[in-house]
N, CA, C and O atoms as a Maestro MAE file, in Angstrom:
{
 s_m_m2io_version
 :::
 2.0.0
}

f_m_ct {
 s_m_title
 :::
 protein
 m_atom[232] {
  # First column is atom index #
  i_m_mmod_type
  r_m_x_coord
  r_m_y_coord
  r_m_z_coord
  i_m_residue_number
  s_m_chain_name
  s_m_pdb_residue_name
  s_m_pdb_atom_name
  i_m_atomic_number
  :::
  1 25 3.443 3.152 -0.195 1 A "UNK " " N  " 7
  2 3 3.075 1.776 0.006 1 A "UNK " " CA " 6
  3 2 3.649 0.898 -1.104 1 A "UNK " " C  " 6
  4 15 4.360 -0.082 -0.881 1 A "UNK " " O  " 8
  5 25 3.270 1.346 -2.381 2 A "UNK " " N  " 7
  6 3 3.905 0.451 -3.758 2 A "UNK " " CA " 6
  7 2 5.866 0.756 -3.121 2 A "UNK " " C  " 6
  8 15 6.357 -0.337 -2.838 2 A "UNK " " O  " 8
  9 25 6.441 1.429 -2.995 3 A "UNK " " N  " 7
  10 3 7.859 1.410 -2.833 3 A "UNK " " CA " 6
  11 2 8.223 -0.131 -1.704 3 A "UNK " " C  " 6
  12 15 9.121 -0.959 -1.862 3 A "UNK " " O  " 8
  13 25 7.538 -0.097 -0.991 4 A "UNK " " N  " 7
  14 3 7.819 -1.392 0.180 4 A "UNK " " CA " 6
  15 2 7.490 -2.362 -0.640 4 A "UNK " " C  " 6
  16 15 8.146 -3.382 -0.426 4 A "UNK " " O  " 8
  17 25 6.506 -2.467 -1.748 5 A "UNK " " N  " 7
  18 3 6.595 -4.090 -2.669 5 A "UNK " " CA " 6
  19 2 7.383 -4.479 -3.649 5 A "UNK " " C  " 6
  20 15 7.717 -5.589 -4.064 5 A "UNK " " O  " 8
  21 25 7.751 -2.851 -4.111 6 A "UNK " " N  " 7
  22 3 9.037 -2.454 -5.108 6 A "UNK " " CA " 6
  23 2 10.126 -3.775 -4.944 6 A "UNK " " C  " 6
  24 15 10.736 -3.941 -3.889 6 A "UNK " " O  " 8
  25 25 10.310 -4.801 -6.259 7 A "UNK " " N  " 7
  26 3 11.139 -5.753 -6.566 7 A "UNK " " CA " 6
  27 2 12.205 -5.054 -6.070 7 A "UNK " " C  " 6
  28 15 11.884 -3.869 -5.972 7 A "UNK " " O  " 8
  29 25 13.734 -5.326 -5.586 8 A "UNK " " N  " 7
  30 3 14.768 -5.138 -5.040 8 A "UNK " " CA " 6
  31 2 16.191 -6.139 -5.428 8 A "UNK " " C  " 6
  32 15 16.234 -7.341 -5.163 8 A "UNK " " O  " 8
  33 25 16.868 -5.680 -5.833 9 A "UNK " " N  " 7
  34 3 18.217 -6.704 -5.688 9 A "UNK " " CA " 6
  35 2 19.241 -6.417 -5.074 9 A "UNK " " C  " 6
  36 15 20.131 -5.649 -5.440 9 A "UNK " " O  " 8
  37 25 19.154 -7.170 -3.868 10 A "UNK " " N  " 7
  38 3 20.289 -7.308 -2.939 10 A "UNK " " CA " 6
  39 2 21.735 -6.857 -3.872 10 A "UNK " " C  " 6
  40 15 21.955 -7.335 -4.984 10 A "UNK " " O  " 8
  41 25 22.569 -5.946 -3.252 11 A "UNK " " N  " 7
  42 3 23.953 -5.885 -3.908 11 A "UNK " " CA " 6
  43 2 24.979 -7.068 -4.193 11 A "UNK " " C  " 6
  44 15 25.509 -7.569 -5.184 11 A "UNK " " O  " 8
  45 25 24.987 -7.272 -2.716 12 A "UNK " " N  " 7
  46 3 26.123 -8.825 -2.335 12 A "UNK " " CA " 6
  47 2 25.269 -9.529 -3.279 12 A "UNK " " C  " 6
  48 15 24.049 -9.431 -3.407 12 A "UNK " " O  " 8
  49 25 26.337 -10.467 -4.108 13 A "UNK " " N  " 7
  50 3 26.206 -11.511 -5.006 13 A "UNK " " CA " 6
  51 2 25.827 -12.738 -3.831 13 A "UNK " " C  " 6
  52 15 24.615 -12.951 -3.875 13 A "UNK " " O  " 8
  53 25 26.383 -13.429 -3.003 14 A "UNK " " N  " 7
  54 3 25.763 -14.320 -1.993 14 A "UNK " " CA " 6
  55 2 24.672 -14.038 -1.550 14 A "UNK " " C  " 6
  56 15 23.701 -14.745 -1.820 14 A "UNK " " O  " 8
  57 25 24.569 -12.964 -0.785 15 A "UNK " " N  " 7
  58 3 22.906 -13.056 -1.005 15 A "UNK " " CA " 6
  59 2 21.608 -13.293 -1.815 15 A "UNK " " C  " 6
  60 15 20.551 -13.897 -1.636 15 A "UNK " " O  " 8
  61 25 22.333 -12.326 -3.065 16 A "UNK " " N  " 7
  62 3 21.175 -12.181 -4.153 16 A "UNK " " CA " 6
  63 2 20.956 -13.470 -4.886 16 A "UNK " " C  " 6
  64 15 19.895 -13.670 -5.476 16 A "UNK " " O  " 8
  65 25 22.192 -14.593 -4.861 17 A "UNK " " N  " 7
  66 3 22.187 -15.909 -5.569 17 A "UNK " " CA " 6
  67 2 21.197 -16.794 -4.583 17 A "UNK " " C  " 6
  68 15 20.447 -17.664 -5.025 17 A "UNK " " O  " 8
  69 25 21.314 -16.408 -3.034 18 A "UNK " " N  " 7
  70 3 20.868 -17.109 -1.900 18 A "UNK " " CA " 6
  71 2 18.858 -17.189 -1.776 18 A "UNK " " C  " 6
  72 15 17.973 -18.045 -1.765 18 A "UNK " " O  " 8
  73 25 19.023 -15.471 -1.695 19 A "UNK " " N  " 7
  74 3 17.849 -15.070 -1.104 19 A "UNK " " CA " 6
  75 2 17.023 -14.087 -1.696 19 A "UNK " " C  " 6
  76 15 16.065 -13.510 -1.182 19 A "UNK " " O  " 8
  77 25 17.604 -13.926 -3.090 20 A "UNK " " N  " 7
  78 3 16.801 -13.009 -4.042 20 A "UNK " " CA " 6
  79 2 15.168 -14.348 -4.597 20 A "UNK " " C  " 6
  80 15 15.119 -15.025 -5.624 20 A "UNK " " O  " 8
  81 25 14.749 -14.319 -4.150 21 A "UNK " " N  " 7
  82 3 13.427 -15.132 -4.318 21 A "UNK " " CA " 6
  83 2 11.720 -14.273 -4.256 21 A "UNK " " C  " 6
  84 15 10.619 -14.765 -4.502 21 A "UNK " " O  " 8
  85 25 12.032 -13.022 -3.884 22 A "UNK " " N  " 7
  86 3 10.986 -11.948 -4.174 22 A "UNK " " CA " 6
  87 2 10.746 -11.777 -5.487 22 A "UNK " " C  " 6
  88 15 11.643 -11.619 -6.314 22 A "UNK " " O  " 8
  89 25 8.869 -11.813 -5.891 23 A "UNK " " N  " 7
  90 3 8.831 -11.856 -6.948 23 A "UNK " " CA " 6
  91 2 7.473 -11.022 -6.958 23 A "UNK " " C  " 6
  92 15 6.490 -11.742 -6.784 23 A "UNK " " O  " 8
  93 25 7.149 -9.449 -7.149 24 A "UNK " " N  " 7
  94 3 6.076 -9.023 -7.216 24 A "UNK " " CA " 6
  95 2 4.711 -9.906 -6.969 24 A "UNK " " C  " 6
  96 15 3.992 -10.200 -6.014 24 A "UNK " " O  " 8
  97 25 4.785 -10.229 -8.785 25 A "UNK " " N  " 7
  98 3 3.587 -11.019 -9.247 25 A "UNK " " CA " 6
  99 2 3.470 -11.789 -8.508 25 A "UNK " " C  " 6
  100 15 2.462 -12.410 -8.846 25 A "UNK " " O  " 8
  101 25 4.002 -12.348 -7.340 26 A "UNK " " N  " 7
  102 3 3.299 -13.341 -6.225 26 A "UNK " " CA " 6
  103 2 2.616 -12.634 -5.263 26 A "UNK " " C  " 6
  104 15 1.778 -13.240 -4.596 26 A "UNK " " O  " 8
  105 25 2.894 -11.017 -4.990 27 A "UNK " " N  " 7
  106 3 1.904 -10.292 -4.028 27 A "UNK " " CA " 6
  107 2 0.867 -9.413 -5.103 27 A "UNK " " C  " 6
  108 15 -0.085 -8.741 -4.706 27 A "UNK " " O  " 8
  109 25 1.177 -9.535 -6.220 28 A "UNK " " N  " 7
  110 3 0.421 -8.332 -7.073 28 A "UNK " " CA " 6
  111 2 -1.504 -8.249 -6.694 28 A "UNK " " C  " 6
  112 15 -2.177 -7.254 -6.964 28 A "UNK " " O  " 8
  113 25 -1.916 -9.174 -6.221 29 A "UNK " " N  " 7
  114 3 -3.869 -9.698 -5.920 29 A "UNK " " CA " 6
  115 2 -3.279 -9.003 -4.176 29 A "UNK " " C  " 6
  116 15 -3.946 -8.072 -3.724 29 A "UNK " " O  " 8
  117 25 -2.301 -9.421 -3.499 30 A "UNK " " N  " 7
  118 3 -2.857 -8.320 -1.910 30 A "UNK " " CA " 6
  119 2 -2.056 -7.124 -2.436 30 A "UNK " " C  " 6
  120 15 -2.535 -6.091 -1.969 30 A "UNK " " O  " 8
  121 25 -1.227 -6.939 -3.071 31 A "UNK " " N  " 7
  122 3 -1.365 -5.088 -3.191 31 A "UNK " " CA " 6
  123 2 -2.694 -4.563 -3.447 31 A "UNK " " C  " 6
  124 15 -3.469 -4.009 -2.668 31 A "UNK " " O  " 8
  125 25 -2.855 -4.921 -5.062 32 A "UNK " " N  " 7
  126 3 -3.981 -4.423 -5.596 32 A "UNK " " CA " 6
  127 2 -5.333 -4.612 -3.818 32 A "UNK " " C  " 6
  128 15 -5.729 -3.614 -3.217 32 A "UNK " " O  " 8
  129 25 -5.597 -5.588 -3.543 33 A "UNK " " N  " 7
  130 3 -6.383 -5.490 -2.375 33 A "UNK " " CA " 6
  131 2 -6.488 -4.305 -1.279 33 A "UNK " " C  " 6
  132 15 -7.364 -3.747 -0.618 33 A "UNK " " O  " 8
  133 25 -4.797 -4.232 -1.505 34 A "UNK " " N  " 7
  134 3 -4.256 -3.008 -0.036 34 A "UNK " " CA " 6
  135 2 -4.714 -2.184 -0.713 34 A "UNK " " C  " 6
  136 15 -5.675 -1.723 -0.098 34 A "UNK " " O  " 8
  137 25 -4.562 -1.533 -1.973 35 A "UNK " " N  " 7
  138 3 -4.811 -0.166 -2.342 35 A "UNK " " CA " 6
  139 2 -6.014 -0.107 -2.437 35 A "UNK " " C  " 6
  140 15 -6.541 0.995 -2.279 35 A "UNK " " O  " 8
  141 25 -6.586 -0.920 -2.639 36 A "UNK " " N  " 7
  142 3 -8.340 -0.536 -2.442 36 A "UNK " " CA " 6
  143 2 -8.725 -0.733 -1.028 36 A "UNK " " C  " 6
  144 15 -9.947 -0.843 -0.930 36 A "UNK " " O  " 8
  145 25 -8.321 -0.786 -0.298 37 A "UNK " " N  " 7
  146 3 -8.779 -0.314 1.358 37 A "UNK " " CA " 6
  147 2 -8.554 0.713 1.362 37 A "UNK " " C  " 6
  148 15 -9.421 1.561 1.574 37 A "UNK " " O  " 8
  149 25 -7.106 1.042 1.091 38 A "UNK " " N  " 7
  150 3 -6.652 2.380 1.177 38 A "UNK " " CA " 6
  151 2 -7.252 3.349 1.008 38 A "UNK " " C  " 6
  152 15 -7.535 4.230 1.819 38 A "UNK " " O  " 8
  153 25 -7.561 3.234 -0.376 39 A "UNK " " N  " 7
  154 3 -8.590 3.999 -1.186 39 A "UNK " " CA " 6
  155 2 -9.606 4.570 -0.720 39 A "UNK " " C  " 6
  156 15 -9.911 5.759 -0.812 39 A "UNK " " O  " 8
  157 25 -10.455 3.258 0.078 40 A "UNK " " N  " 7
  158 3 -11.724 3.603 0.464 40 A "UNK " " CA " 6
  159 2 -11.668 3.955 1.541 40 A "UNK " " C  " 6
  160 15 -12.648 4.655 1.796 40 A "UNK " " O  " 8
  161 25 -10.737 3.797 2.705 41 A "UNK " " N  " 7
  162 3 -10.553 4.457 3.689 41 A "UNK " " CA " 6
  163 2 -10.436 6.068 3.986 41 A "UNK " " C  " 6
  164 15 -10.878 6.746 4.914 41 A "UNK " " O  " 8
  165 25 -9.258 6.586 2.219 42 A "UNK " " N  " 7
  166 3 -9.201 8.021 2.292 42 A "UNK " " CA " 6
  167 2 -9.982 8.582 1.816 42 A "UNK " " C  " 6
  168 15 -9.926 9.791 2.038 42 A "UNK " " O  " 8
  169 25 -11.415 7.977 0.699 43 A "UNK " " N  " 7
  170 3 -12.898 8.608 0.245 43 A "UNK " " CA " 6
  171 2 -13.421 8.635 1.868 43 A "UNK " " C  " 6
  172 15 -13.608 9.685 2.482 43 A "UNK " " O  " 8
  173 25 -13.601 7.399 2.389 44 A "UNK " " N  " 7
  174 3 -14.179 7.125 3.745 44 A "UNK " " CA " 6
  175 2 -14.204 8.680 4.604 44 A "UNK " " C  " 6
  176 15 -15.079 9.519 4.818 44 A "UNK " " O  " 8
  177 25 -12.265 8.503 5.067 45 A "UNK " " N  " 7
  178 3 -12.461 9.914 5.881 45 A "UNK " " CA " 6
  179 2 -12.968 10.986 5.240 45 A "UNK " " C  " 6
  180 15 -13.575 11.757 5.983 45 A "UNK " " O  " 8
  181 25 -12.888 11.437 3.521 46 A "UNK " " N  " 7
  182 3 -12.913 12.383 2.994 46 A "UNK " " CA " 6
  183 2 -14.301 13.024 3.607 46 A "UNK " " C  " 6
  184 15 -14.527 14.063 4.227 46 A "UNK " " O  " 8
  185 25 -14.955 12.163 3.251 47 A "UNK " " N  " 7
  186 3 -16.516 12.153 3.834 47 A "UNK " " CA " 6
  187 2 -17.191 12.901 4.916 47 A "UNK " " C  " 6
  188 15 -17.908 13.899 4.998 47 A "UNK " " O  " 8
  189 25 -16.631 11.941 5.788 48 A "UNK " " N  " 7
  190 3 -16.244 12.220 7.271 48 A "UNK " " CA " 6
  191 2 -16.083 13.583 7.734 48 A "UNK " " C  " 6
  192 15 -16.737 14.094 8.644 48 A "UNK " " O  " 8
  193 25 -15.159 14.148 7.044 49 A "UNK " " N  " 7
  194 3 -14.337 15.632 7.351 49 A "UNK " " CA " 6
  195 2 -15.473 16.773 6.979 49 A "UNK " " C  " 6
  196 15 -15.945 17.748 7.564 49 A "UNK " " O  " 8
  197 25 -15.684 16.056 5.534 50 A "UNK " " N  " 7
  198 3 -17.010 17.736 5.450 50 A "UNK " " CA " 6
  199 2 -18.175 17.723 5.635 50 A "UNK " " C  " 6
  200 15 -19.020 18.515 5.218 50 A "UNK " " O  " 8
  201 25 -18.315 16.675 6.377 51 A "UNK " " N  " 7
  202 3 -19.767 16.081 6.938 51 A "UNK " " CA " 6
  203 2 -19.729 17.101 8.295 51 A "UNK " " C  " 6
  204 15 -20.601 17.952 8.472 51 A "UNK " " O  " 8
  205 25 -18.467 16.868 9.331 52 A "UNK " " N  " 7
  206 3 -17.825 17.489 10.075 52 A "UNK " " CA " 6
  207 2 -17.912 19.074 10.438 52 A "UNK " " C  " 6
  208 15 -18.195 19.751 11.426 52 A "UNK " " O  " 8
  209 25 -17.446 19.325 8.866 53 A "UNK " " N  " 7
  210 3 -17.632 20.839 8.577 53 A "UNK " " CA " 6
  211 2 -18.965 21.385 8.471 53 A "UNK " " C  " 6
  212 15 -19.158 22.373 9.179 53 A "UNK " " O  " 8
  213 25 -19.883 21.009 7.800 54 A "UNK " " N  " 7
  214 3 -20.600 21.319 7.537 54 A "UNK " " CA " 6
  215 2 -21.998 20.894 9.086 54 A "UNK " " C  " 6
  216 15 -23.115 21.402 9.183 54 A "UNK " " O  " 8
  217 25 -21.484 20.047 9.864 55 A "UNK " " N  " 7
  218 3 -22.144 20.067 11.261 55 A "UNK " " CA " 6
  219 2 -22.429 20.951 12.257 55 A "UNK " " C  " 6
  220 15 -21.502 21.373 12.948 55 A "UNK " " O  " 8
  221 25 -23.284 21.222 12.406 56 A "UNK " " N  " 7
  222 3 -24.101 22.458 13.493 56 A "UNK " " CA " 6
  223 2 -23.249 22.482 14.717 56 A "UNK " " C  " 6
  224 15 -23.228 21.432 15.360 56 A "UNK " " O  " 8
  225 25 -22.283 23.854 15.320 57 A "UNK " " N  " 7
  226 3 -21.753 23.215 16.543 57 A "UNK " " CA " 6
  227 2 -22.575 24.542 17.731 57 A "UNK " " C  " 6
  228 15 -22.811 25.742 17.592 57 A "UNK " " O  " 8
  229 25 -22.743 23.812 18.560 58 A "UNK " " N  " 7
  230 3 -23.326 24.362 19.479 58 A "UNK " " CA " 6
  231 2 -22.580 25.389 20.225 58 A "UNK " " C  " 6
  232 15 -23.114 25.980 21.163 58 A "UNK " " O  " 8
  :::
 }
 m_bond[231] {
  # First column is bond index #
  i_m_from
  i_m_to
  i_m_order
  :::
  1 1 2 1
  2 2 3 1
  3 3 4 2
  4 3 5 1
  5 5 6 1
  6 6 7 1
  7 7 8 2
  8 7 9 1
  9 9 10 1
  10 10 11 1
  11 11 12 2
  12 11 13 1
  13 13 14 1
  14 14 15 1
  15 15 16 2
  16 15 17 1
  17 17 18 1
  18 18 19 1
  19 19 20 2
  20 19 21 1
  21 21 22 1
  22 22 23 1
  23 23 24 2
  24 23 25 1
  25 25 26 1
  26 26 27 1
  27 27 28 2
  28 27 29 1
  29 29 30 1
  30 30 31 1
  31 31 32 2
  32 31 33 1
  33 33 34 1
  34 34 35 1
  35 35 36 2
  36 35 37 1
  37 37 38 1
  38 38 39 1
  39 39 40 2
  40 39 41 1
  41 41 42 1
  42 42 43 1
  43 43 44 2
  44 43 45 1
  45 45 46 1
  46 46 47 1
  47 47 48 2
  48 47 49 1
  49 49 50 1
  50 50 51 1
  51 51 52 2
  52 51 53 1
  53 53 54 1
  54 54 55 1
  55 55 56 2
  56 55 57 1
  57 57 58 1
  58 58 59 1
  59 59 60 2
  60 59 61 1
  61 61 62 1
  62 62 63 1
  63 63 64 2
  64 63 65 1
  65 65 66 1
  66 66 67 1
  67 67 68 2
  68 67 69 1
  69 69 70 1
  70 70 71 1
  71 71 72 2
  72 71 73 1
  73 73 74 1
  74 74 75 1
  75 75 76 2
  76 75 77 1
  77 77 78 1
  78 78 79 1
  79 79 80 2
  80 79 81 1
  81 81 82 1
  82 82 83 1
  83 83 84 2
  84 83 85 1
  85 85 86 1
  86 86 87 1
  87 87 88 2
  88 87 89 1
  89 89 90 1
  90 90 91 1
  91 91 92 2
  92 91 93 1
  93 93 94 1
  94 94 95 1
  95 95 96 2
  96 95 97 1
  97 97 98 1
  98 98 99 1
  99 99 100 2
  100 99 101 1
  101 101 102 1
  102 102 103 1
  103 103 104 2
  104 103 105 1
  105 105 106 1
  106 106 107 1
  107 107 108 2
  108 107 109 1
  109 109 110 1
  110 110 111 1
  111 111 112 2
  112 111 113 1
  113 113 114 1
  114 114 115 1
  115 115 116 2
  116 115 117 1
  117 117 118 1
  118 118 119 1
  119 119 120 2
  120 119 121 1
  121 121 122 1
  122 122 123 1
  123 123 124 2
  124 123 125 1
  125 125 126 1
  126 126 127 1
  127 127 128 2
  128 127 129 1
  129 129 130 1
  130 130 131 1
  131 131 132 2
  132 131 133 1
  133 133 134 1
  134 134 135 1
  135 135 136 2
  136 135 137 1
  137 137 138 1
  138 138 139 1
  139 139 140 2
  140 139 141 1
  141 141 142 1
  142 142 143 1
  143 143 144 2
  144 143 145 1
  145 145 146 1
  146 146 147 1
  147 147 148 2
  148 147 149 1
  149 149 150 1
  150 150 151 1
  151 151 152 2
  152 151 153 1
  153 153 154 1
  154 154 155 1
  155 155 156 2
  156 155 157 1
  157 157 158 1
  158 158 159 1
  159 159 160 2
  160 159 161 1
  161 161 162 1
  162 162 163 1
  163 163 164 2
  164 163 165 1
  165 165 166 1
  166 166 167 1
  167 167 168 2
  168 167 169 1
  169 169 170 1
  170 170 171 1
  171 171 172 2
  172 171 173 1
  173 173 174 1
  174 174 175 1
  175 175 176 2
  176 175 177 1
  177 177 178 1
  178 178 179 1
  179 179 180 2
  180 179 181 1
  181 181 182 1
  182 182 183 1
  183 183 184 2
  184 183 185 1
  185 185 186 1
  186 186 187 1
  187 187 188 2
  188 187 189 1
  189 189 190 1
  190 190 191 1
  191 191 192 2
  192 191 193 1
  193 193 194 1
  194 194 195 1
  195 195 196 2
  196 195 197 1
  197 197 198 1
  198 198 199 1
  199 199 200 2
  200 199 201 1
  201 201 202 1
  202 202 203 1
  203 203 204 2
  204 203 205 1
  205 205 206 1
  206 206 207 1
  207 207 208 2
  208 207 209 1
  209 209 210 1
  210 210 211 1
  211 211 212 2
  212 211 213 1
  213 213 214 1
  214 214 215 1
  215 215 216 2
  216 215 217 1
  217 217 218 1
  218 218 219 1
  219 219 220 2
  220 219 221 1
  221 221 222 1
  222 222 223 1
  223 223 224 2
  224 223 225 1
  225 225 226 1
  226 226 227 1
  227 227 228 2
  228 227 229 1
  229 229 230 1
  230 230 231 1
  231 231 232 2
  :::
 }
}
């Protein structure tokens, strides 16, 4: 997930003079946000799974 926010510089000089305007620290508050869903999503399932396991199956 951090690799897709990963700063980047275009090779081509026209572009990078054009359209290099990505700047982390302007997404750094919704990463940090994303990774804490994330987070709690994979405690979430963790949960889930040996709750699972540990369930009576008929």
């Amino acid at each position: 997930m951090l690799d897709q926010y990963k700063e980047k510089t275009p090779k081509d000089p026209t572009i990078r003079a054009k359209f290099n305007t990505y700047r982390f620290a302007d997404y750094k508050d919704h990463v940090i946000d994303l990774l804490m869903r994330v987070t709690r999503v994979s405690v979430e399932t963790v949960k889930i799974t040996e709750a699972m396991k540990g369930a009576k199956r008929d």
